[in-house]
C-alpha positions as CSV (number, residue, x, y, z in Angstrom):
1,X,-20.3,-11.1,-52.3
2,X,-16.7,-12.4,-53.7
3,X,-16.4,-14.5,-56.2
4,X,-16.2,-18.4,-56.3
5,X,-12.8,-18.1,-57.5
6,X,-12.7,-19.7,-60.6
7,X,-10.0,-19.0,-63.3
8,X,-12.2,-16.6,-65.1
9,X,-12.9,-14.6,-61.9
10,X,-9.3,-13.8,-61.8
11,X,-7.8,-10.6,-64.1
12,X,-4.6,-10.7,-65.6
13,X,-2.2,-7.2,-65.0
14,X,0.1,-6.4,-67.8
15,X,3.1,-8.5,-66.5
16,X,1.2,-11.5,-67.0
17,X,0.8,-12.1,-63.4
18,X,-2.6,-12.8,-62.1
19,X,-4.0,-9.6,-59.7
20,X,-4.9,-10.6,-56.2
21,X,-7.3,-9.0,-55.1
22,X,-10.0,-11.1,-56.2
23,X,-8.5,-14.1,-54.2
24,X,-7.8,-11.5,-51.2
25,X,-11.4,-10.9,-51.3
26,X,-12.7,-14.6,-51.1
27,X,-10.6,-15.6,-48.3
28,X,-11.6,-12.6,-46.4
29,X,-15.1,-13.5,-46.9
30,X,-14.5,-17.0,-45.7
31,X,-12.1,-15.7,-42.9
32,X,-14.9,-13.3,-42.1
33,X,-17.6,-16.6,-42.0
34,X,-15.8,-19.0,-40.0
35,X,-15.1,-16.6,-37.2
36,X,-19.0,-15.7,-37.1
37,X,-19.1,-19.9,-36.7
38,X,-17.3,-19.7,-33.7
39,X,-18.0,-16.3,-32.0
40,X,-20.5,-17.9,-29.8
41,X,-17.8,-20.8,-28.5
42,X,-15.2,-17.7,-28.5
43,X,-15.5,-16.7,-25.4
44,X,-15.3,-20.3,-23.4
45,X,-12.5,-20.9,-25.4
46,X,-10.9,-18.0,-23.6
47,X,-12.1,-19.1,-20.2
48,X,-10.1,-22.7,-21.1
49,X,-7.4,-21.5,-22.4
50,X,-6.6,-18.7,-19.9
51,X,-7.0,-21.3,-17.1
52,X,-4.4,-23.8,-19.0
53,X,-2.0,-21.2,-19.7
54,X,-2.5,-19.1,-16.6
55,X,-2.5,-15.9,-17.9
56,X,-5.5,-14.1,-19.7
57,X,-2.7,-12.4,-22.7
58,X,-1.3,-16.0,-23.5
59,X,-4.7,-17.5,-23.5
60,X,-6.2,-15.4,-26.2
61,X,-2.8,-16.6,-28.2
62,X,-3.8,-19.9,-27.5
63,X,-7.2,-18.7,-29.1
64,X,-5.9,-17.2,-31.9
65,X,-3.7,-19.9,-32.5
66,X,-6.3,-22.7,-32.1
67,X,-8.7,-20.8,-34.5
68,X,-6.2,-20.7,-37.5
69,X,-5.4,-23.4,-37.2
70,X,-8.8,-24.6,-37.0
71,X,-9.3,-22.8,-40.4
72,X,-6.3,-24.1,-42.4
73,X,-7.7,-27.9,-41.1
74,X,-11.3,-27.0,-42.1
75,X,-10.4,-27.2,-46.0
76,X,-9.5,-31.1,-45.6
77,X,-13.0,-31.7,-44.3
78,X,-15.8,-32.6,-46.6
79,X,-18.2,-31.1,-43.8
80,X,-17.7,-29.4,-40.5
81,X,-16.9,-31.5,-37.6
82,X,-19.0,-31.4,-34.8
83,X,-17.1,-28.1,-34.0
84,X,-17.1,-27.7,-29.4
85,X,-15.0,-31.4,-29.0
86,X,-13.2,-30.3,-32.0
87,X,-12.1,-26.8,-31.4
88,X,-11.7,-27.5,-27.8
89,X,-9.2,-30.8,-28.8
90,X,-7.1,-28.3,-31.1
91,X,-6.9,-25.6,-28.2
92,X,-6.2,-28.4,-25.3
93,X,-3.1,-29.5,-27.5
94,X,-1.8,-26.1,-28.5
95,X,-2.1,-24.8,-24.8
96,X,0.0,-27.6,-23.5
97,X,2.3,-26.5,-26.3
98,X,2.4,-23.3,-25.0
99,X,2.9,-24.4,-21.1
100,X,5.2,-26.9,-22.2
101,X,7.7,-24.4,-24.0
102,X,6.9,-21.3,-21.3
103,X,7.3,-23.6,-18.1
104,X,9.2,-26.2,-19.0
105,X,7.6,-28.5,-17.0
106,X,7.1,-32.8,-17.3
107,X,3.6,-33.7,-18.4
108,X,1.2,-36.6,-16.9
109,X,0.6,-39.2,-19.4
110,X,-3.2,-39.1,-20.6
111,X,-3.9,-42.4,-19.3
112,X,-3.2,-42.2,-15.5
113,X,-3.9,-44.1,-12.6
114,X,-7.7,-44.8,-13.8
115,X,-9.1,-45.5,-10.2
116,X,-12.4,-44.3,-9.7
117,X,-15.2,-47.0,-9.6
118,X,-18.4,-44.5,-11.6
119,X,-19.8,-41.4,-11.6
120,X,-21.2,-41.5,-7.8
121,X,-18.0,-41.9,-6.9
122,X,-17.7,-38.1,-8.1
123,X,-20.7,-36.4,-6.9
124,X,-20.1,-35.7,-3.6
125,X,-17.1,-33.4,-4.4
126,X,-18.5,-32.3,-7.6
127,X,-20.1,-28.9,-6.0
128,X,-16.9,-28.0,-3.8
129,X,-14.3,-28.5,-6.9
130,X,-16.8,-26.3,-8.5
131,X,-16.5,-23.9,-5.8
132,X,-12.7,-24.4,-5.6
133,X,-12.2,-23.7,-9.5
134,X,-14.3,-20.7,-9.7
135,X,-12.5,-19.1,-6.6
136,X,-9.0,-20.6,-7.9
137,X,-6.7,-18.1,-9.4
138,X,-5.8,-18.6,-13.4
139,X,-2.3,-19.4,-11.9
140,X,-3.5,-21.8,-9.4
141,X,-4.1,-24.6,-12.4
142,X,-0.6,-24.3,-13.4
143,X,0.0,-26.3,-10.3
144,X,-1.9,-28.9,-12.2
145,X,-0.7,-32.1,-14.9
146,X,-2.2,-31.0,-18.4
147,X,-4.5,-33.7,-18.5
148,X,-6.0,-33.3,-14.8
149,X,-5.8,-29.3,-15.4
150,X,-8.2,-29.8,-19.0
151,X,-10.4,-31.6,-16.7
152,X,-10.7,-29.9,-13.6
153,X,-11.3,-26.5,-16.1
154,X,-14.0,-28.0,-18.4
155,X,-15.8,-29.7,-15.8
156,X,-15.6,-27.2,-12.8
157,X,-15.3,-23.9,-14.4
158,X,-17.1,-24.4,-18.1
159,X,-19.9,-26.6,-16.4
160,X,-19.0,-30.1,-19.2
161,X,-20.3,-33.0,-18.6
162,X,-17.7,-36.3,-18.4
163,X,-18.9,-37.6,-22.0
164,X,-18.2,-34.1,-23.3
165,X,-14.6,-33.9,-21.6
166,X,-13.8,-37.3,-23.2
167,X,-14.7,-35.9,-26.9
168,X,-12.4,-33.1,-26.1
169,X,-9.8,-34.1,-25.0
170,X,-9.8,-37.7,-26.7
171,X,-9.7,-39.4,-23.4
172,X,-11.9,-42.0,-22.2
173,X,-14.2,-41.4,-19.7
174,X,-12.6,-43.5,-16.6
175,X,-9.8,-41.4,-17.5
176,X,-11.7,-38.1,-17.1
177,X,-12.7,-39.5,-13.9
178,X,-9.2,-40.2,-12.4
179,X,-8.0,-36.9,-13.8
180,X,-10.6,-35.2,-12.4
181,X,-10.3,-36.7,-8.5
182,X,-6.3,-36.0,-8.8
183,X,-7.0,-32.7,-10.4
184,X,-9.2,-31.5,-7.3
185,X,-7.2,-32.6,-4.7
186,X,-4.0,-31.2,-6.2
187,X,-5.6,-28.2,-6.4
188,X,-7.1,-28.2,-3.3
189,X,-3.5,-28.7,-1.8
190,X,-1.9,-25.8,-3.6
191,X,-4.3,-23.6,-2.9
192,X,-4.3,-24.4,1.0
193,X,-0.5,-24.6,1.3
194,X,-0.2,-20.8,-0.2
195,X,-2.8,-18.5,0.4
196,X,-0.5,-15.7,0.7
197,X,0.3,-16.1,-3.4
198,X,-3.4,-15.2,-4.0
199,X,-3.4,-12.0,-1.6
200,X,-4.0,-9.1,-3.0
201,X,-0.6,-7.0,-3.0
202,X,0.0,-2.8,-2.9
203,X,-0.1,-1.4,-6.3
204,X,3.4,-1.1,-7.9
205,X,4.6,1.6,-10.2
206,X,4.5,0.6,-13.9
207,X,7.3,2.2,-16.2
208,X,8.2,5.9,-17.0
209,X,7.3,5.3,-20.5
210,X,3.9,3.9,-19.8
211,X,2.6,6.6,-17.9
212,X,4.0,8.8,-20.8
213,X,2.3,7.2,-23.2
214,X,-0.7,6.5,-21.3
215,X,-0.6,10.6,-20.4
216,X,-0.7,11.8,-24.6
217,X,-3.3,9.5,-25.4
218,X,-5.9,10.7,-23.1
219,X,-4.8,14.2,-24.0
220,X,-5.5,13.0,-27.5
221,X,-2.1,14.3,-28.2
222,X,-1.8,12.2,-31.5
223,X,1.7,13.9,-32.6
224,X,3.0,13.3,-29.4
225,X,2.2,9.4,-29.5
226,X,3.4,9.6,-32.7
227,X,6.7,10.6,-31.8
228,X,7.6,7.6,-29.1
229,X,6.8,4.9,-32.1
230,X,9.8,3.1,-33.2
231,X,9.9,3.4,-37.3
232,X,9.2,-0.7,-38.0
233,X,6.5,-0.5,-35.0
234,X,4.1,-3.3,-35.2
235,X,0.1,-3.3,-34.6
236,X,-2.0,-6.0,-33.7
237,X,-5.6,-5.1,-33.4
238,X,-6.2,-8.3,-31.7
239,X,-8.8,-10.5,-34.0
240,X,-9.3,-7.7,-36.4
241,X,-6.3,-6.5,-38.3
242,X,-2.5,-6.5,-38.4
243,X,-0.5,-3.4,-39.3
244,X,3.8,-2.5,-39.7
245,X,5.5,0.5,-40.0
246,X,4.9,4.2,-38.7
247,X,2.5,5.4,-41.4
248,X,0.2,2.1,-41.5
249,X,0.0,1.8,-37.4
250,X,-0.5,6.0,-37.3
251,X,-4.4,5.1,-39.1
252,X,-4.9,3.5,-35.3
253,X,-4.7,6.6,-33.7
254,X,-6.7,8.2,-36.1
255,X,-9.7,5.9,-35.5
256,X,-9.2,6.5,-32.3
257,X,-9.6,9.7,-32.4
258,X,-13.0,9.7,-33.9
259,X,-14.0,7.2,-30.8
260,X,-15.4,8.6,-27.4
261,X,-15.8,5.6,-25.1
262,X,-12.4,5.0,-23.5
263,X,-10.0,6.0,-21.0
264,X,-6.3,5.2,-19.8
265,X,-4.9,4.0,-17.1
266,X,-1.8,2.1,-16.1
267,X,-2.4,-0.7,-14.4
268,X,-0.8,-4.5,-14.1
269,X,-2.4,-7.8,-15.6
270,X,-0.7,-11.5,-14.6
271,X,2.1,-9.7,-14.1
272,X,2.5,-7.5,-17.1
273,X,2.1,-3.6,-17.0
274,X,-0.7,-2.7,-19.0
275,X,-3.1,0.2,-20.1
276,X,-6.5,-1.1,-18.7
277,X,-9.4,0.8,-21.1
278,X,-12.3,2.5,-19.3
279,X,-15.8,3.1,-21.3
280,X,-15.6,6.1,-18.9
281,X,-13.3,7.4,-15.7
282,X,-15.7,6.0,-13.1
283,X,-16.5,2.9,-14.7
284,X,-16.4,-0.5,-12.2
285,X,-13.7,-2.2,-14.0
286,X,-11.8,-1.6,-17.4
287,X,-13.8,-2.9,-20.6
288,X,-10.2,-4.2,-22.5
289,X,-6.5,-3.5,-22.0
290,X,-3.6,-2.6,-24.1
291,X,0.3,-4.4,-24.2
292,X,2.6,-2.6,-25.4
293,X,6.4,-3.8,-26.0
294,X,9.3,-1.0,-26.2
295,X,12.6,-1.2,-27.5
296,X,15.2,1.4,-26.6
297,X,12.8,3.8,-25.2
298,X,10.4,3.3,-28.3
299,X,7.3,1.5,-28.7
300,X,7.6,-1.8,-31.1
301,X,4.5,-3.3,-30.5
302,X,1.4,-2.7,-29.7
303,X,-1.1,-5.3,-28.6
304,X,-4.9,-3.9,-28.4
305,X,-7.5,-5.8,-27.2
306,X,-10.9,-4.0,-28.3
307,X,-12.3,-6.2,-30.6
308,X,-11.8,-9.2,-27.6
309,X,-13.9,-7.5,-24.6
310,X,-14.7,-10.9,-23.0
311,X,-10.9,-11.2,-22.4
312,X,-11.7,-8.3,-19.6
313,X,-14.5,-10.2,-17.5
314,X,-12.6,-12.3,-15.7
315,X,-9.1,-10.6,-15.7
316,X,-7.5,-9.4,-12.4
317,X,-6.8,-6.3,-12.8
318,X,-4.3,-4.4,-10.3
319,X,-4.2,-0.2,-10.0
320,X,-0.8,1.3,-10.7
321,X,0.6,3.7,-8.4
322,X,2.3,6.9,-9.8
323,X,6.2,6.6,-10.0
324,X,7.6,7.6,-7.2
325,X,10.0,10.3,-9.5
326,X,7.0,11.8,-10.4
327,X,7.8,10.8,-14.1
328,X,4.3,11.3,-16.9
C-alpha cells in the first residue's frame, strides 16, 4: 500500500532533490481507486458520449477526458459528489466541446421553447423514441441541438428518468421535456428524409500500409512490425498506459507476443480504417479495434483499445476488401 505522503515518507537523493517515486506511487494508487469508482458507470458513459459525438473513437476521448478531469475536480471536494449526475454533467459539457470544435456547428440555448404541459404529455411517444434511438445510427444524433441530443440519448437509449436528466444536465425538468419532444421529432425527420445514409455500403479497401501491418502481426513477425515504426512513435494503451519512442512502444509487441486470444483484420469504423481484433478467426464480431496514424509511410501512433472492450458492443464495424493491387 503507498504511503500517505507525508514529508517524512519522501527520501532525499544526493542532489538535494526529493526522489519521486514515493509520490508516483500514491497517485497511482489513487489513480488506480477512482477508476475502480467509476468502472461500473464506464461503460454508459461510452454509450452517451459516442451518441453525442457520433463516433465510438471520439467518444471514449470524451471519456477519458471527462474522467480526468473528474479526478483533478475530486481533490476540491470534501466528499464525493453524488457521482452519475456529476460525471454525466462533466461528460455532457466536454462532448459539446468536442462537437462544437469538430463540427462547427450553432448550439440551442438550454432553455428552449419549454412547451409541454406534464409528463402525460410524453408517454405516448416515449416507447417509439425509444425504438427510434436504439435503431438510430451514432451519426443520426448529430442531426440533433446539444441539449435535445443529451436528452433524447439519456432518456431513450440509457433508459433516465426526467428527474435524472435534469441533475445531469443542470436543466430543469420542463426543459427536459421540450428538449425531449423537439429531440424526437428532429430525429424522426432525419432519419426518414435519408435512409440511404444508414444503408449498409460494399466494403472499401483500407490502405497498403494497413494490410501490411495487419499481415506481420498475425504472422507474429515482431522485427518486421518493428521496422515500419517511426523513431518518436507514440503508444496509447487506451485507459491503461502511455508509451514514446521505439524501444518503450517495442515492450507492446512483446506482451503481445505472450497473448493467444486475438486476431487481425482490416476493417473500417465511423469512417476510419481500423484493425478490428478477433478473440479467434471465426468469432461473430471483433472483441476491440486498433487506430493507428502513419506519417510518411511510418506508423506514429498507435491507438489500442484492449483494455476498453465495451467500446466494441455497439460499434458498426464494416469488412475491408483486399486492395485491388494486390498490396499485403
Amino acid at each position: 500500500m503507498a504511503s500517505s505522503g507525508n514529508s517524512s515518507d519522501i527520501s532525499d537523493i544526493g542532489d538535494g532533490r526529493a526522489d519521486p517515486a514515493p509520490i508516483i506511487a500514491t497517485l497511482e494508487a489513487a489513480r488506480g481507486s477512482f477508476l475502480a469508482l467509476v468502472e461500473e458507470i464506464r461503460p454508459e458513459l461510452h454509450r452517451y458520449c459516442t451518441r453525442m459525438t457520433g463516433s465510438v473513437a471520439d467518444g471514449e476521448d470524451v471519456v477519458q477526458d471527462t474522467l480526468a478531469r473528474a479526478y483533478y475536480q475530486l481533490a476540491e471536494f470534501k466528499e464525493v459528489p453524488p457521482l452519475r449526475p456529476w460525471l454525466f454533467r462533466i461528460a455532457h459539457n466536454r462532448a459539446i466541446d468536442h462537437w462544437r470544435h469538430e463540427a462547427h456547428r450553432r448550439a440551442e440555448p438550454l432553455e428552449s421553447a419549454l412547451d409541454l404541459a406534464d409528463d402525460a404529455t410524453l408517454e405516448p411517444e416515449n416507447a417509439l423514441g425509444r425504438r427510434q434511438a436504439l435503431q438510430a445510427a451514432a451519426s443520426a444524433f448529430l442531426q440533433l441541438a446539444p441539449a435535445q441530443r443529451g436528452c433524447v440519448i439519456l432518456k431513450d437509449v440509457l433508459g433516465h428518468s426526467l428527474d435524472e436528466i435534469g441533475a445531469e444536465l443542470d436543466m430543469s425538468v420542463q426543459a427536459v421535456k421540450a428538449a425531449l419532444h423537439r429531440g424526437r421529432v428532429r430525429l424522426r425527420q432525419s432519419q426518414a428524409a435519408a435512409p440511404a445514409s444508414i444503408a449498409a455500403t460494399s466494403p472499401r479497401a483500407v490502405s497498403a500500409e494497413l494490410l501490411h501491418y495487419a499481415a506481420l502481426f498475425n504472422a507474429r513477425d515482431w522485427d518486421g512490425v518493428r521496422a515500419l515504426l517511426a523513431d518518436d512513435v507514440r503508444l496509447d494503451l487506451v485507459s491503461r498506459r502511455q508509451a514514446s519512442g521505439r524501444r518503450e512502444v517495442g515492450v507492446y509487441f512483446t506482451n503481445y507476443e505472450r497473448l493467444h486470444d486475438w486476431q487481425l483484420a482490416p476493417a473500417w469504423l465511423d469512417g476510419r480504417e481500423v484493425l478490428a481484433v478477433r478473440a479467434a478467426p471465426a468469432s461473430d464480431r471483433p472483441a476491440y479495434f486498433i487506430e493507428l496514424d502513419w506519417v510518411d509511410g511510418r506508423v506514429a501512433v498507435i491507438r489500442d483499445f484492449r483494455h476498453v472492450r465495451y467500446i466494441a458492443q455497439e460499434a458498426g464495424f464494416a469488412p475491408a476488401r483486399q486492395a485491388e493491387d494486390g498490396a499485403g
